[in-house]
Structure formats: C-alpha cells, structure tokens
N, C-alpha and C positions, 0 to 999 in steps of 0.2 A: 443759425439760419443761413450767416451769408457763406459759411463755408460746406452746408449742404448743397447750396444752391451752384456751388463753383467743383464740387466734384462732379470728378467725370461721368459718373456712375449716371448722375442726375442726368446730365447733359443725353448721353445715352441713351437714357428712357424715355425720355421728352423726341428724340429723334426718331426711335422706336414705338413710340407712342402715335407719331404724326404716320408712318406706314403702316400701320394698325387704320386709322380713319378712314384710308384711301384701300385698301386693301380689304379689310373686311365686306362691306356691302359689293362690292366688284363679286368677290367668290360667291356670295349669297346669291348676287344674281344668276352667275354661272347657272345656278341650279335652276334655275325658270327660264333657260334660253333654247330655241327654235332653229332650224335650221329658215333661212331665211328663203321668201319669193321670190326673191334678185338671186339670180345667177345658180341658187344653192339647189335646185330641182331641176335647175336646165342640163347643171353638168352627169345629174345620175340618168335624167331621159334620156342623155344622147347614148349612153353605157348602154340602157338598155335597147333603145334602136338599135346600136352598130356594133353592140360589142366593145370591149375596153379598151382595147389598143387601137382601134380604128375610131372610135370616141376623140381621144385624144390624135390622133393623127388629122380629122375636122377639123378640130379648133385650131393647131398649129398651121396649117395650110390656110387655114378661111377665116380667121379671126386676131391669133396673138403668136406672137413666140417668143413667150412664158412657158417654154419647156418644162421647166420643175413645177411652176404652180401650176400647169397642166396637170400633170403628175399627182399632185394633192388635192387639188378639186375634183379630180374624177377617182378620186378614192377616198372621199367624203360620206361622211357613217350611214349617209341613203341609201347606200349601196346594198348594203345588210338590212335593210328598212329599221336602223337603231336609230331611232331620233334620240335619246336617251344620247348618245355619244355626242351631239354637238352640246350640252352641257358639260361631259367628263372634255372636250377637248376646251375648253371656255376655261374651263377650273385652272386645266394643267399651261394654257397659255399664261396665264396670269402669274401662275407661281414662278413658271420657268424665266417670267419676263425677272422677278425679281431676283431671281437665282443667277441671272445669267449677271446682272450687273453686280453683284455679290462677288461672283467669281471674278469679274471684273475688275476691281474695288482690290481684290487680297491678291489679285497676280500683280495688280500694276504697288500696292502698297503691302506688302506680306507681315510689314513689322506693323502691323494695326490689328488691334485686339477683336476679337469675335463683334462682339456686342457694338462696339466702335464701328467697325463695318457697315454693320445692318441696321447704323442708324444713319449712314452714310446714305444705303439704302432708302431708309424710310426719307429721308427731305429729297432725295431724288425723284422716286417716286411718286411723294404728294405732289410735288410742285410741277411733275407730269400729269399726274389725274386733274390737276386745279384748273390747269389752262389748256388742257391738250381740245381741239377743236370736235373731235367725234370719238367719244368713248363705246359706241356700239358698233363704228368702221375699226379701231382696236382689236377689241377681243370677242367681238360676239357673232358679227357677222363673217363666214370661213369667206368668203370670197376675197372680202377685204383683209384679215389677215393673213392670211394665204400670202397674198400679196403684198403685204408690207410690213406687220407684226414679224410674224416670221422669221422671214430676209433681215431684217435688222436684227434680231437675238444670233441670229448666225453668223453673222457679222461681229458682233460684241466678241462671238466664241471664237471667230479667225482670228481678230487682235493679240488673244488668248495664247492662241495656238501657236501664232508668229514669234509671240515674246515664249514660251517653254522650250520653239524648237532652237532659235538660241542661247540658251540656258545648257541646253544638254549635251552630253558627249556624242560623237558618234556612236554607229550602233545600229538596234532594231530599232528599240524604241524613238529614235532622232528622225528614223524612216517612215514608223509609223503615221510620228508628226504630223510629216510631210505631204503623206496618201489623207491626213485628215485633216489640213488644209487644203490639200486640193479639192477635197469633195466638198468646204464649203465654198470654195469660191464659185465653182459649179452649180451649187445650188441656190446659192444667195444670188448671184447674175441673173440664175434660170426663174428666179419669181416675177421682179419687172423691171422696166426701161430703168426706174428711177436708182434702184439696190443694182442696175449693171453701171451706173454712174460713180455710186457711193463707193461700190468694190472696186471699180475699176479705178477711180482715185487713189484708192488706199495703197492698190498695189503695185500702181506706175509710180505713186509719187514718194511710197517708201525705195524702190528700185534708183529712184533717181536722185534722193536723201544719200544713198550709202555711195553710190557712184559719183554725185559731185562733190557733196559736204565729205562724208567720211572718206573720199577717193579710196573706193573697195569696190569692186564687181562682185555683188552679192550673187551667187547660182542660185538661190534657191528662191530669194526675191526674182530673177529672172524667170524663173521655173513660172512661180505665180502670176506673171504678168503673160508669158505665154498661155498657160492657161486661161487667162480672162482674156486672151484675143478671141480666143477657139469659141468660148463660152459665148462672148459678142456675137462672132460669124453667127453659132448657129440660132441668137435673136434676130439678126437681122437677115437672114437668109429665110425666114419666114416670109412664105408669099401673104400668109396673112396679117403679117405685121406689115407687109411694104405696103398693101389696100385699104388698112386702117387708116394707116395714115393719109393714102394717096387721097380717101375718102373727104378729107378736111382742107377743106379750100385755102383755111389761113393759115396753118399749120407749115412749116417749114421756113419760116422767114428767122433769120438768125437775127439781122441788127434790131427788128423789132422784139424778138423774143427776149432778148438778152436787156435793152433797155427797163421791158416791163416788168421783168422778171428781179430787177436790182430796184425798184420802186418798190415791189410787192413787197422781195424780200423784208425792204428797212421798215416796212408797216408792222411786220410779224414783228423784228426784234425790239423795237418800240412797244411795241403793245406789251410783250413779253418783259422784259425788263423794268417797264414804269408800271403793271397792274398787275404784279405779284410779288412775292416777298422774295422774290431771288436775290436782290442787293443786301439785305441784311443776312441772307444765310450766305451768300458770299464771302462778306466780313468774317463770321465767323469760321468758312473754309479756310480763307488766306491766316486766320489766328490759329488755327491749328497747326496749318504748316508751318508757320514761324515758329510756333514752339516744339516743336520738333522735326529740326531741321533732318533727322538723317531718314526722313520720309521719301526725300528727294533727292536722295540718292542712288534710288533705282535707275537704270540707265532708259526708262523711258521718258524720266522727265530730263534727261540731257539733251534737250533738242531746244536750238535756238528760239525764242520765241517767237522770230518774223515765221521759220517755217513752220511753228503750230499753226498761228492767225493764219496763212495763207491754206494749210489743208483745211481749217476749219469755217473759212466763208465761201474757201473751192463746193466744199460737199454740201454748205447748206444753199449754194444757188445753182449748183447746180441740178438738184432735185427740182427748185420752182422752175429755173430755165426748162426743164425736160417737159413741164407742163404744157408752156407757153409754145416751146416749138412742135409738141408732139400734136396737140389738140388745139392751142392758139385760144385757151383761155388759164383763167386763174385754178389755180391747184385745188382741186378737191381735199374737202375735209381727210380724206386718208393720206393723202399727202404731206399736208400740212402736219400731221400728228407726226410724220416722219420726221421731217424738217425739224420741230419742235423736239422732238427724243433728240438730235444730234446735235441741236442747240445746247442743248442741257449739258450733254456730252462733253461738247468744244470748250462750251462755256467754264465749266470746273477744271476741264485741263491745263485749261490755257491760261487759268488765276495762279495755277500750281507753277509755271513756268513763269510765270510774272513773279510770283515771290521768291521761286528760286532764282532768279536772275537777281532782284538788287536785295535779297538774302547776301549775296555773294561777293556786290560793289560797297554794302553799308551796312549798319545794326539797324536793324528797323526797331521803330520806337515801340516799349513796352506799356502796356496799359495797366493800372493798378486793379486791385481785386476788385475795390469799391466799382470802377469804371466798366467794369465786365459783368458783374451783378447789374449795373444800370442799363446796359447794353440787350442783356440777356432778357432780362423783363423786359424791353421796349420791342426785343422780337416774340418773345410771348402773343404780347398783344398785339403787334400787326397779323403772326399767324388766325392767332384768333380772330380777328376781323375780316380776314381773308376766309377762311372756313365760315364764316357767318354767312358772306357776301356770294361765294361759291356757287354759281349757277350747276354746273356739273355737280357739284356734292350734295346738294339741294336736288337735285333729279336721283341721283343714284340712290340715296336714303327714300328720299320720297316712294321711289318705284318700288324699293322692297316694302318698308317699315309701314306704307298705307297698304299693300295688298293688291296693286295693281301688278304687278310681277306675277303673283299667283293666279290671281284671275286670267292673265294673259297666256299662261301653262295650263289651263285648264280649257281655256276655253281654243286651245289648238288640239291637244289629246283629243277632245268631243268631238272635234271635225275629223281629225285621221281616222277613227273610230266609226265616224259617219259615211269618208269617204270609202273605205276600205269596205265595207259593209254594207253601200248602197247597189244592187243589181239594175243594170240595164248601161247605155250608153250616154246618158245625159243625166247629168247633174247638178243643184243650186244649192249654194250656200250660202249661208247669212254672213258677212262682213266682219269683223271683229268690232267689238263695241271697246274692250279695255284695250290701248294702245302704249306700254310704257315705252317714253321718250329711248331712255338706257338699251332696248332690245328691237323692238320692233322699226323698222326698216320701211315695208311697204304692203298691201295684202292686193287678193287679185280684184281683177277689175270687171267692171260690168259688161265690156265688149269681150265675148269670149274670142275672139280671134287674136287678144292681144297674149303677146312671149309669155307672160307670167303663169297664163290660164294653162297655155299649150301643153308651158312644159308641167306644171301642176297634174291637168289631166292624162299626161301621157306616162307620167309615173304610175298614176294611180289605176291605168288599167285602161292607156289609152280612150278617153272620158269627154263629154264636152263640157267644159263648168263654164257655168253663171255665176254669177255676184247675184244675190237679193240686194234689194234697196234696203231691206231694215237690219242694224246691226245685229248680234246675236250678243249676249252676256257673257 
C-alpha cells in the first residue's frame, strides 16, 4: 500500500484528478451559456448602426482605448445572430486556458513527463477555480474575458515565445518568433490598462535584467519594449480613454492610490495563502524540485531570487494600483481574478528559485517514505475539505447538476424566439425567473430608456422593450 501510494503514477492521478473537478462542470456550463446584457448587445448595436469599422472607431474616440478588445467585442458571435458561439467560445476558452499553462509547464520544464505536467496543471488550475473571485467575469461573460482571460493566456504564450526565440538559431524560423512576439505584445497591451501594466513590466524589466544583471544589450528585448511604447501611445492617445478617466473626480491621485492599493493588495494574499490548500501543495512543489534537481537547470530559473520577488509583487500591485488610480476604487471582481492567476504564477516560480538557490548553498534535508505517505494523506484531506467547503465549486455543480443551467438556456432561446418573431415596435418581456450564479450577470430592466433595453432593442429590430414585473420560467 505505502509504496502505491508513493509512486508517481499515484501522485499524478490524484493531481489529474483534482483538474478533472474543476474543469469538468466549467465545460458543462460552457454549453448553457448566453451572451450576456452587459456590454455583449451593445457592441453588435453599434455594428449595426455604424457599420464595423466606424463601430469600433466610437468606442476608441468616446469610451476606451482597448484597441484589440475593441477589435473582439465587435466581432462577438452576435454579429452572425449565432448565440450558439458564445458557448463554443466558453468551451474553447477554458481549454485553451489550461493548454496555455500546459505549454507553459513543459517550455519552462521539458524534462517533466506528460502526465506529471498535467497534473502540474490540474492543482494549478483547481486552486484557481477555488478561490478565484468571479468565475462568470472569467469565462463566460465576452466582455470580461475579452478583457482580461484573454490578455493573460497571451501573455503565458509571450513568455513562451521569448524563451524559443532564444533557444534557436538564426534563421526564418528565429524571425518568425519574433513577428509573433510582437503581435502578442500588441495585442495583450491592446485588451486593457491593467495586461498594458503586466506586459509592459515583463518587457522593460526583462530589457533591464539582461542590460544590468547579465551586462548584454539584448536587440530584441529592446525591439519589444519599443513595441509596448507604440502599443501604450496608441491607449493612451485615446480621446476616450483620457474622458474616462477625466470623468472620475478621485481618480489620478498617485500617493493615495499606491497606499490603498499595497493594503488591498496584503488582504488578497492573506486570504489566498491562509484559506486554501496552497501551502501544502507548495510543500510538495519544493519536494519535487529537490529531488530532481536537474529541473532547475533550465536557464529560466537562473534568475536571482530578489529579481523574481521584485517582478512578481511589481505585476501583482500593479494591476490593484491601476484600479485605484484609474477609477479610485477597489478592483473588480475581473481584476482581482487576474491578480490571483499571477499570484499563482509568481507564487510556484519563485519556490522554484527559492530551492534552487539553498539547493545550491546546502543538502536540504530528506524526508523518509513513512514521512511522505503522512504528509500526503494530510493533503488529501485538507483538499478534500476545501472542495467540501468550496463556495465556487458548490455553485458550479450546483448550477449544472440541479438544472438551473438548463433552465436558464431555455428560457433565453424562448425569448430570442419571441423576440425575433414579435411584429410591431414595442415589446415586453417577462424577466428571467431561473438566474444561475456561474452565468447570469444581469437581465434588462423595467425603465425602457435604460443601456441594456436600448441596446437589446436596437439588435432586435430597433424595438422598445419592457421588463414585465412577473418572472417567466
């Protein structure tokens, strides 16, 4: 028994097992998800008012400059009237989320076995769905990932990208690289203020890693930091981003933002660290790497450990800072999810660099089989009481496994059905009665003059909708 329990195989499934939990009901919902009231009907109205490049040219001048998530919200599956596609896009986010950190995983560690990866994977993952603050600003609502799901998996892929293109020879292919690093950083900047922070750090603060630590003038790290100026210029060169902001009275104040924003932040990794099982899969990360040390000998973990912790508390405050100076309150739940994915991120990096470092000065001490069987079962059962305890995991089952998921996809089909098919210029609808936590967002309102109605009705055939008072099934 105690030498089942200590092979790897075991270990594997169990970690495999745990991105199975998190992962399965997320796709299942996929299939019941909506394009959402917020934001998801306004961006195909204004297509149809103004036409699609001149759509997009509004928002940029009168609202954001989110160039690229411009770009992707106004070519959101409304556009085709396929509601049917913000499900296949829900599905394919999801997967790609875990693919991306996959690829992730075997670029930064190649000498790690298939299955060892993907269970690498699966605890990254769960311990993302456990605690992450809006699993429907995630994957289901496009405006929100649009906006920051997104931008981040593209990001994961620049990392990717940065570490191949030095790996290889000159050439085409080192070229190509290059032309596909530059278009994510262009496009990761072009989603929002917060991913033009996170890239913009990665790429000034690698530029300036090689230039003072390794004293080398990297061109091609220069290249990218050029590029993410261009990319900045053309956010902030939006008239509708400077009105956004000019709009917010408390907004712009630095020594208050930065203050609030280092309070906020120690509340998140507080919560995070003491009311999830991250400390013991930690343990068991740093035991991995001690026993095989030649994990860490990729040359991405040859980086002093002061400069991991400094890019990794850089990018996680300065996301909340962005909040605080942009708007001049606390981070929205989609924010926050971000923070948290890079948390996660920093977090295992920078245990890697911690072991390689006194890996290096001392033998770190060995633990006996019996000691690791006892260790092993005591994370067992904190997982399991965590998954017990799981407000998020407990909503996502809940929403599929009782039928409120399905009810909530039915009962939106009978309305596009109704609405599409009702003659005249005014319109009422009954309310939604089944609301799942995991998808639903927000439904329209009883004063037709409000945004949601407008742009609702102005998809639908330029319309006036009502809200009834009594829900519908």
């Amino acid at each position: 028994m105690l030498d089942k329990l200590q092979n790897p195989l075991f270990k594997n499934l169990f970690n495999v097992g745990l991105l199975a939990v998190a992962l399965v009901p997320l796709l299942a919902l996929s299939f019941y998800n909506h394009p959402s009231i917020i934001d998801d009907f306004c961006y195909i109205d204004t297509v149809f008012k103004y036409g699609y490049f001149e759509a997009m040219h509004y928002y940029y001048s009168g609202w954001t400059g989110r160039y690229f998530g411009i770009l992707l919200n106004h070519s959101n599956p409304l556009i085709w009237h396929w509601y049917a596609g913000f499900k296949v896009l829900s599905a394919v986010l999801i997967l790609s989320f875990c693919g991306s950190v996959y690829w992730l995983i075997k670029t930064t560690l190649p000498q790690l076995f298939k299955w060892t990866a993907w269970g690498i994977v699966g605890v990254f993952f769960f311990l993302f769905v456990l605690k992450m603050p809006s699993i429907t600003e995630a994957f289901y609502w496009m405006a929100a990932f649009v906006t920051y799901t997104i931008p981040n998996l593209l990001t994961l892929c620049l990392v990717v990208i940065m570490i191949k293109y030095y790996e290889q020879a000159a050439g085409k292919r080192k070229t190509a690289t290059a032309v596909f690093a530059t278009f994510l950083v262009f496009a990761s900047i072009g989603c929002s203020e917060t991913n033009l922070i996170i890239t913009g750090l990665l790429v000034v603060g690698w530029f300036g890693y090689q230039l003072v630590v390794n004293r080398k003038l990297d061109w091609f790290a220069l290249f990218l930091v050029a590029v993410a100026g261009f990319c900045c210029y053309l956010t902030f060169a939006s008239a509708g981003n400077a009105s956004r902001i000019a709009g917010n009275p408390v907004s712009g104040k630095i020594g208050l933002s930065a203050g609030q924003s280092l309070r906020q932040l120690a509340k998140y990794v507080v919560d995070w660290v003491v009311h999830s099982p991250l400390v013991a899969f930690t343990f068991f990360w740093g035991l991995l790497l001690r026993n095989r040390a030649e994990l860490l000998q990729n040359r991405c973990f040859k980086v002093p450990v002061w400069a991991g912790v400094l890019a990794f508390l850089s990018i996680l405050w300065g996301q909340v800072f962005t909040s605080y100076y942009g708007i001049g309150i606390e981070p929205p739940p989609r924010v926050v999810n971000s923070v948290y994915f890079y948390f996660l991120l920093g977090w295992f990096y920078n245990v890697a660099l911690v072991v390689r470092y006194f890996s290096a000065k001392r033998s770190l001490r060995q633990f006996s089989g019996t000691a690791q069987l006892a260790l092993g079962l005591l994370l067992v059962l904190i997982v399991g009481q965590h998954i017990v305890r799981s407000n998020n995991l407990r909503m996502i089952y809940g929403d599929w496994l009782s039928g409120r998921a399905a009810a909530y996809d039915q009962a939106l089909n009978a309305r596009y059905e109704f609405m599409n098919n009702t003659p005249g210029d005014t319109i009422y609808v009954a309310p939604l009665k089944v609301r799942p936590a995991s998808l639903f967002m927000d439904d329209l309102h009883q004063d037709q003059t409000h945004l949601w109605n407008r742009c609702v009705g102005g998809y639908f055939g330029n319309k006036v909708v009502y809200l009834k008072t009594q829900p519908t099934r």
